[in-house]
C-alpha positions as CSV (number, residue, x, y, z in Angstrom):
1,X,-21.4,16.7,1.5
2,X,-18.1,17.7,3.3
3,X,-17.4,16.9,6.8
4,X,-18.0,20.7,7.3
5,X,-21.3,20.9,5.7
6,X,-21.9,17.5,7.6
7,X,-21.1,19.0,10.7
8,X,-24.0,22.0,9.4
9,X,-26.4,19.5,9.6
10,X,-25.8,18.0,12.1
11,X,-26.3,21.4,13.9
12,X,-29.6,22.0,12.4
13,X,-30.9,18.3,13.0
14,X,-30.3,19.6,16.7
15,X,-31.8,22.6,16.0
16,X,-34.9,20.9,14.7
17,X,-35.6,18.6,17.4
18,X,-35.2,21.9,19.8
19,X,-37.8,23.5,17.5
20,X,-40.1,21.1,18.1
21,X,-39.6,20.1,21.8
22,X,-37.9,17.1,21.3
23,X,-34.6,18.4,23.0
24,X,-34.4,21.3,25.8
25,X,-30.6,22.2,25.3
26,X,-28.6,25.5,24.0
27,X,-28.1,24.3,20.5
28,X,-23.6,24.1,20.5
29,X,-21.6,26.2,18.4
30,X,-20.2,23.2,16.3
31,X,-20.3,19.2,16.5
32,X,-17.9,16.9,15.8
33,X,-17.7,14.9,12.6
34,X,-15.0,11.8,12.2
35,X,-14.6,9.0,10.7
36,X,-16.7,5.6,12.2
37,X,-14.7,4.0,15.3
38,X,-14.3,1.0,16.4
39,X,-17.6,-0.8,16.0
40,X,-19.3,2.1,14.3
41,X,-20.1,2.0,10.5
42,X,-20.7,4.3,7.4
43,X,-19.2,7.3,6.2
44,X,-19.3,9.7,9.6
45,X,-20.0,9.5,13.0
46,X,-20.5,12.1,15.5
47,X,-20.6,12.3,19.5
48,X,-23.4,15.0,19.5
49,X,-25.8,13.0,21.6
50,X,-23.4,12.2,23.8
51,X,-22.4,16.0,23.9
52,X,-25.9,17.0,24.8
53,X,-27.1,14.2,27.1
54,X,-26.2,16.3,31.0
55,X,-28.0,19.4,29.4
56,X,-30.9,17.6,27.8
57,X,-31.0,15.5,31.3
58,X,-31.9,12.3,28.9
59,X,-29.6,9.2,28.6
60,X,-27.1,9.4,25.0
61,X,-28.6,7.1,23.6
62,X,-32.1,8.3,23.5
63,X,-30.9,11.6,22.3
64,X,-29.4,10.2,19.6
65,X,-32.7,8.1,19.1
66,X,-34.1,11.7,19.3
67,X,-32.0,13.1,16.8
68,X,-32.0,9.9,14.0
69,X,-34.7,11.0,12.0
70,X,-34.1,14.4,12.0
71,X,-30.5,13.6,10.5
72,X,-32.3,10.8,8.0
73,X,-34.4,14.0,6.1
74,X,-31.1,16.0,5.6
75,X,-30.0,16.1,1.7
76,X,-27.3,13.7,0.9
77,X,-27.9,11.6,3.6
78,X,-29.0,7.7,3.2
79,X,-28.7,6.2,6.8
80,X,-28.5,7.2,10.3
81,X,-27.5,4.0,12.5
82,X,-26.9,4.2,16.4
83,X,-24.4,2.7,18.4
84,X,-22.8,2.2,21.1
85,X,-23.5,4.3,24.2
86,X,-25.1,7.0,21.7
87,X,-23.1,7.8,18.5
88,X,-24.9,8.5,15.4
89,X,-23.1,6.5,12.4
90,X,-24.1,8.8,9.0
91,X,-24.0,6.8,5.8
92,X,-24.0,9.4,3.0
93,X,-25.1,9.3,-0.6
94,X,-22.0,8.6,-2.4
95,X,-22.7,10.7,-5.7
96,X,-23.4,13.5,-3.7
97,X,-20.9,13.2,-1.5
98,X,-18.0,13.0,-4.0
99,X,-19.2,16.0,-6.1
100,X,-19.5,18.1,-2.9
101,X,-16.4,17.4,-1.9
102,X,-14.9,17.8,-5.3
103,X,-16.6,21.1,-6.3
104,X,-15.0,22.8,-2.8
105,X,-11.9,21.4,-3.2
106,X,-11.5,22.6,-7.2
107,X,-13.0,25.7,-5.7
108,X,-10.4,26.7,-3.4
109,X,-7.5,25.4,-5.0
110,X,-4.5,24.7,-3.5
111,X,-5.8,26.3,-0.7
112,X,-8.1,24.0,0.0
113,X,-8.1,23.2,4.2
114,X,-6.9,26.9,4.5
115,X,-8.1,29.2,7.1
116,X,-10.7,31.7,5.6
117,X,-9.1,34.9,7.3
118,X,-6.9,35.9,10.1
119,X,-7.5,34.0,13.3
120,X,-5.8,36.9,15.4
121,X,-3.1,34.5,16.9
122,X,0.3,35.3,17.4
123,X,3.2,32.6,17.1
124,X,7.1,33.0,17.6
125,X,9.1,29.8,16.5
126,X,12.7,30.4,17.4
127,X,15.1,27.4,16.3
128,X,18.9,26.9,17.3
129,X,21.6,27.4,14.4
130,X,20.9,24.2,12.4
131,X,19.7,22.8,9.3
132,X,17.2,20.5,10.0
133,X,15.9,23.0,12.5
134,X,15.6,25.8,10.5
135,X,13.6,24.1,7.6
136,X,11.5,22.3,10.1
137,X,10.9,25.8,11.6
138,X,10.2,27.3,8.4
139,X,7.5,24.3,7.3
140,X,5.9,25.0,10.3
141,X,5.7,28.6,9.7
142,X,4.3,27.9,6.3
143,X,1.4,25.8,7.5
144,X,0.6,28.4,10.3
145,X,0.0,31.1,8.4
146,X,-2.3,28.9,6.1
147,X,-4.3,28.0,9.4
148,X,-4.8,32.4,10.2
149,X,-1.7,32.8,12.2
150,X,0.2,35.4,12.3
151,X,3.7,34.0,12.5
152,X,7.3,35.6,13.2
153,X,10.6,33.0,12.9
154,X,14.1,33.6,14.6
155,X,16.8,31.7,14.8
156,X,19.9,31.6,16.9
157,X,22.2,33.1,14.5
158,X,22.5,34.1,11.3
159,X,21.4,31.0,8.9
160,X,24.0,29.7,6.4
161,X,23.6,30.7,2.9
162,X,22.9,27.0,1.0
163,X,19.8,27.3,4.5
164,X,18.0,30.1,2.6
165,X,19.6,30.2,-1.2
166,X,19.2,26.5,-2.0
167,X,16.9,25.1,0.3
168,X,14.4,28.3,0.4
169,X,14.2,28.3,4.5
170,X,12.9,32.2,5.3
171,X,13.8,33.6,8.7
172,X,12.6,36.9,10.2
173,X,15.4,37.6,12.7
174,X,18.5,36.1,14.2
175,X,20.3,36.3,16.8
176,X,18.9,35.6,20.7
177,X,18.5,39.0,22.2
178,X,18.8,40.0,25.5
179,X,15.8,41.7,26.1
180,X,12.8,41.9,27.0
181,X,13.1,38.7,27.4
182,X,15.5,35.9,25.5
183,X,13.6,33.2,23.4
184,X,13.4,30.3,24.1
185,X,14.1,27.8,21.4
186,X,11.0,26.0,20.7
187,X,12.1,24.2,17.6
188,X,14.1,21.5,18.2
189,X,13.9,18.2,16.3
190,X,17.2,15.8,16.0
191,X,19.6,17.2,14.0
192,X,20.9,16.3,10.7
193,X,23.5,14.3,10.4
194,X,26.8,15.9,9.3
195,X,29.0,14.7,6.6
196,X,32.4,13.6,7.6
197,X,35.1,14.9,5.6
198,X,36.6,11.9,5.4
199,X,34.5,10.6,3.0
200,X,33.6,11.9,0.0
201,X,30.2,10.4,-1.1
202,X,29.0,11.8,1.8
203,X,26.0,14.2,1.3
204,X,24.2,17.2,3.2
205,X,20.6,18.3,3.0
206,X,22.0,21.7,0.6
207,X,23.8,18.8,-1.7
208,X,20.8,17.5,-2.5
209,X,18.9,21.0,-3.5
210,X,15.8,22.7,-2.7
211,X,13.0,20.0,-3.0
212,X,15.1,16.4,-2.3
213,X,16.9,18.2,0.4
214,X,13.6,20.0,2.3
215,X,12.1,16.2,2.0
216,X,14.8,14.1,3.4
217,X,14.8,16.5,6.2
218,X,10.4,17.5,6.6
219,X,9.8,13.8,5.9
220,X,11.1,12.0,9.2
221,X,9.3,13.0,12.7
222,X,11.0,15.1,14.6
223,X,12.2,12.6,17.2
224,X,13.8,10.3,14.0
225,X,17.4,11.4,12.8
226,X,16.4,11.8,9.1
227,X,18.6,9.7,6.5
228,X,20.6,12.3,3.8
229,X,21.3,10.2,0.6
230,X,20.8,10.4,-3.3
231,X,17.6,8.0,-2.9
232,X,15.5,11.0,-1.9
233,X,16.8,11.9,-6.2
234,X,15.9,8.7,-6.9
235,X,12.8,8.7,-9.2
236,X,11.7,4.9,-9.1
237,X,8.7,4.2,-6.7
238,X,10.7,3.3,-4.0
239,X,11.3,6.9,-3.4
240,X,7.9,8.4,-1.6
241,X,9.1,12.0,-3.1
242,X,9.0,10.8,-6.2
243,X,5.3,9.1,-5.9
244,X,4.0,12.4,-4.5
245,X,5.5,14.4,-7.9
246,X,4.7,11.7,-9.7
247,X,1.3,11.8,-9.3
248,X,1.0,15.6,-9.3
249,X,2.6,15.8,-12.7
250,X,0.5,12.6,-13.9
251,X,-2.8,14.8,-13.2
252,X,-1.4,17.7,-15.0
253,X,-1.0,15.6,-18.0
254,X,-4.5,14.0,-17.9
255,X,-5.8,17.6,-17.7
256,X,-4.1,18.3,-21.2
257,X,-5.3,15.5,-22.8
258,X,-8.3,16.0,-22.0
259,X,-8.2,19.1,-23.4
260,X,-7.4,17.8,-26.8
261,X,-10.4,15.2,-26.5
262,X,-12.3,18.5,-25.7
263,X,-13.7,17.5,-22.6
264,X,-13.1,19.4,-18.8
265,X,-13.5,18.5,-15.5
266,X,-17.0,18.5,-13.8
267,X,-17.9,16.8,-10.4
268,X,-20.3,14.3,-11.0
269,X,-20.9,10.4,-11.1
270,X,-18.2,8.6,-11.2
271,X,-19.8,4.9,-12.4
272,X,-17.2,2.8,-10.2
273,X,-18.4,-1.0,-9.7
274,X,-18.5,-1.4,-6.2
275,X,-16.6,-4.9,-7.2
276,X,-12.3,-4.9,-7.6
277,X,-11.4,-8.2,-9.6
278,X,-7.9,-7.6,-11.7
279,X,-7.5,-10.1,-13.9
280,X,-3.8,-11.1,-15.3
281,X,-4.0,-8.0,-18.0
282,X,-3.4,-5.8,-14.5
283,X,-5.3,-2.2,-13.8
284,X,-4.1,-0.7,-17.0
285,X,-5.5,-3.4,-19.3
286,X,-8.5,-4.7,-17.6
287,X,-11.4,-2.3,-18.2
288,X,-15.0,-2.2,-16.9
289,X,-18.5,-0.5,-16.8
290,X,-17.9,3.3,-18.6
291,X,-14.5,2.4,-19.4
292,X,-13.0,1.8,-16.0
293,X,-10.3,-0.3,-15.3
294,X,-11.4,-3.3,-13.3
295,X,-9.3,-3.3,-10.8
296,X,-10.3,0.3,-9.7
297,X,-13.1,-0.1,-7.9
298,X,-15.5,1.9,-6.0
299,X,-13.3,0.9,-2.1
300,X,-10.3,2.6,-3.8
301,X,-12.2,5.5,-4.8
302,X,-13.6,5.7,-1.2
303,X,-9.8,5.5,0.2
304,X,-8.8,8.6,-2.2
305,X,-12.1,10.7,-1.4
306,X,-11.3,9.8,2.5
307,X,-7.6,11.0,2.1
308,X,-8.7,14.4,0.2
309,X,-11.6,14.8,3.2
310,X,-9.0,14.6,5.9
311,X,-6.4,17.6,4.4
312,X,-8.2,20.2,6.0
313,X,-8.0,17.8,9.6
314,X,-4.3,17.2,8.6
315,X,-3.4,20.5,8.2
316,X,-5.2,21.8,11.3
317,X,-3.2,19.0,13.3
318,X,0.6,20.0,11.4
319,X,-0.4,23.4,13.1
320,X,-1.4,22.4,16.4
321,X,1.6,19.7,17.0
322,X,4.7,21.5,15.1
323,X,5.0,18.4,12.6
324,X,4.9,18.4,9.3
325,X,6.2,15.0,8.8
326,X,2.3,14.5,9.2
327,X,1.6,16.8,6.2
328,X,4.5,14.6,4.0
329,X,2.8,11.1,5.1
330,X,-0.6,12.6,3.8
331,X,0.6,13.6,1.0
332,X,2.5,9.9,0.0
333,X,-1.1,8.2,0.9
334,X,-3.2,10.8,-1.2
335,X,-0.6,9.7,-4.5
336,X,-0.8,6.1,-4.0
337,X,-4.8,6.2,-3.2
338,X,-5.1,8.5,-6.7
339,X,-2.5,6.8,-9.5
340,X,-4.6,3.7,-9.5
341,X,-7.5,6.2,-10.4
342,X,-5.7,7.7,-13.5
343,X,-6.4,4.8,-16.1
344,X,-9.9,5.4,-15.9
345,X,-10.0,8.8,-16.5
346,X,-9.1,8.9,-20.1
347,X,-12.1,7.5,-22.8
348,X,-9.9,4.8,-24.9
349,X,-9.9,3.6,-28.6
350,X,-13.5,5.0,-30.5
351,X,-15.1,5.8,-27.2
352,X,-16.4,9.3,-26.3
353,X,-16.0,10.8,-23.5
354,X,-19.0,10.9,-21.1
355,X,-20.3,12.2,-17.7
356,X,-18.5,9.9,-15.5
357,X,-14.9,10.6,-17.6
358,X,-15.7,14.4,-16.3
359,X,-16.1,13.6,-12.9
360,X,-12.9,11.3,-12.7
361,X,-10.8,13.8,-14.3
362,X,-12.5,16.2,-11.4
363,X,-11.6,14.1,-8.9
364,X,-7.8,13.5,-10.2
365,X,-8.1,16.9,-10.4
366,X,-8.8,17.9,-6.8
367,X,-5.9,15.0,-6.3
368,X,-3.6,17.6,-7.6
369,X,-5.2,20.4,-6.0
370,X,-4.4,18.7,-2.6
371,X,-0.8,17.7,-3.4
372,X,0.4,20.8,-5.2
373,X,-0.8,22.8,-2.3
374,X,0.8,20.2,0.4
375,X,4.0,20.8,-1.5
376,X,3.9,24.5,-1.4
377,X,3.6,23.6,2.2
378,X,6.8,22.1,2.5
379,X,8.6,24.4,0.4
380,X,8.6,21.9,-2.6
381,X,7.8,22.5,-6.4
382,X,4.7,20.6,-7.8
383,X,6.2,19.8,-11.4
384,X,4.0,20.2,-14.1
385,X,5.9,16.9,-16.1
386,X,8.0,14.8,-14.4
């Protein structure tokens, strides 16, 4: 179950107790799903009874006593606890819940958290004649239009050539005209630093090309003044760039060797002991129950599923705020939560592969899913092998 199809039945939960004159409220148009807070538990909680209380003229947390049970009959769901001044804490069925969320995000892609259609919204980023600026504007643009909006980009004047030849920034227009109206420049993070020509080893964001270059420059909020140096070509794990491609080509490879053991991807079980313990052999050598590495247990899996479940929310919030520094921190703490996975994934020596090597090769999948389409996000290539 997704937090979307969470949210669904949450909805009809609501619905129910309506039905049967437990609750005298306008059932709302949506209810919000996150993840526990503070003294909350499980997988979800929501605010709905705290949403409803004025209109239902009842206190929260009897509405959310109201709506417990009706929530503890939905599909996937295994507990319903209540805290606080009324939230509902949802502990989910973890088999279920990682195949649903695998199966939608292998169904959409690398469009997974996109929009479904048009949202009718009109945006104009206009960004003053500099580097940093114009990619930033173009990011944004990017994850805009993935989010429904319709999207136009200007920029002060005409973009230098390494801008759009070599670090692939696209802008509509340029120039500031005089009328209607001029545009305000609404793009605006601190610029790049510029390379003295007194010293040679110094590098700009075009030196570095199209993918280092967009990074070093997407990868700092827009209030830091981004560091331009060969590290971002580094590929040793002290780069984050390079953990991020890393991992994406890692999943492709796992998906062709599977293919020569003659087995696919298919959302299931993954048959994770909820235990960790590495022993000295480390995460590659230790192995467990179906063939899993010991020290990949079922917390980390939980960390990589909670990562994938929050693109959509990360995407919505690059949008909304302008940032995609947000979208680039994602994207480093999907890798790191998914290369610890990868050992796993494989069957190893005379073993065959079975149900639960599926669904882990499903899940790495939808791993790559989510970072190849973050990348296309930035403007950066998801490599294939690395």
């Amino acid at each position: 179950m997704t937090p979307v199809e969470l949210s669904r039945t949450v909805l009809c939960a609501v619905r129910r107790a309506v039905d049967d004159g437990e609750l005298s409220v306008v059932v709302p148009g949506r209810a919000l799903v996150t993840a526990p807070g503070p003294g909350g538990c499980g997988d979800y909680a929501t605010n709905i009874a705290l949403q409803l209380a004025r209109p239902a003229g009842q206190p929260p947390r009897r509405v959310a006593e109201v709506l417990r049970p009706y929530l503890l009959g939905a599909t996937g769901v295994r507990d319903v606890v209540v805290t606080g001044p009324g939230f509902l804490n949802i502990s989910l069925r973890r088999a279920e819940v990682s195949a649903a969320l695998v199966g939608e995000i292998l169904r959409a892609g690398t469009r997974y958290g996109h929009a479904d259609g048009p949202t009718g919204q009109l945006v104009q980023l206009h960004a003053p004649h500099e580097v940093r600026a114009v990619v930033v504007m173009d990011a944004v643009a990017r994850v805009l239009r993935s989010q429904g909006v319709l999207v136009r980009t200007s920029c002060a004047a005409r973009p230098e050539p390494g801008w759009t030849e070599v670090l692939g920034a696209r802008v509509d227009a340029y120039g500031t005209p005089d009328s209607p109206a001029p545009l305000d420049v609404n793009m605006r993070p601190v610029p790049a630093p510029v390379p003295a020509a007194s010293d040679p080893a110094a590098l700009d964001a075009v030196a570095l090309g199209r993918d280092a270059g967009r990074w070093a420059l997407l990868q700092p909020a827009a209030h830091d003044r981004p560091r331009i140096g060969d590290e971002h070509l580094s590929q040793r794990e002290a780069n984050p760039l390079f953990r991020v491609r890393y991992a994406h080509a890692r999943v492709r490879a796992l998906g062709r060797n599977a293919a020569d053991l003659g087995f696919g991807a298919r959302p299931g079980g993954l048959d994770i002991p909820e235990a960790e313990a590495e022993d000295s052999r480390g995460a590659e050598g230790a192995r467990g129950a179906a063939g899993s590495p010991q020290g990949v247990g079922a917390a980390r899996v939980r960390e990589l599923e909670a990562a994938l479940a929050d693109h959509p929310r990360v995407l919505a919030a690059v949008a909304a705020q302008r940032a995609p520094d947000r979208l680039a921190r994602h994207l480093v703490a999907v890798a790191d939560a998914a290369v610890p996975l990868f050992p796993a994934v494989l069957p190893r020596g005379e073993e065959k592969p079975l149900a639960a090597h599926r669904a882990r090769l499903a899940l790495a999948e939808a791993a790559g899913a989510v970072l190849a389409g973050g990348l296309s996000l930035l403007g950066i290539d998801a490599p294939d092998h690395l």
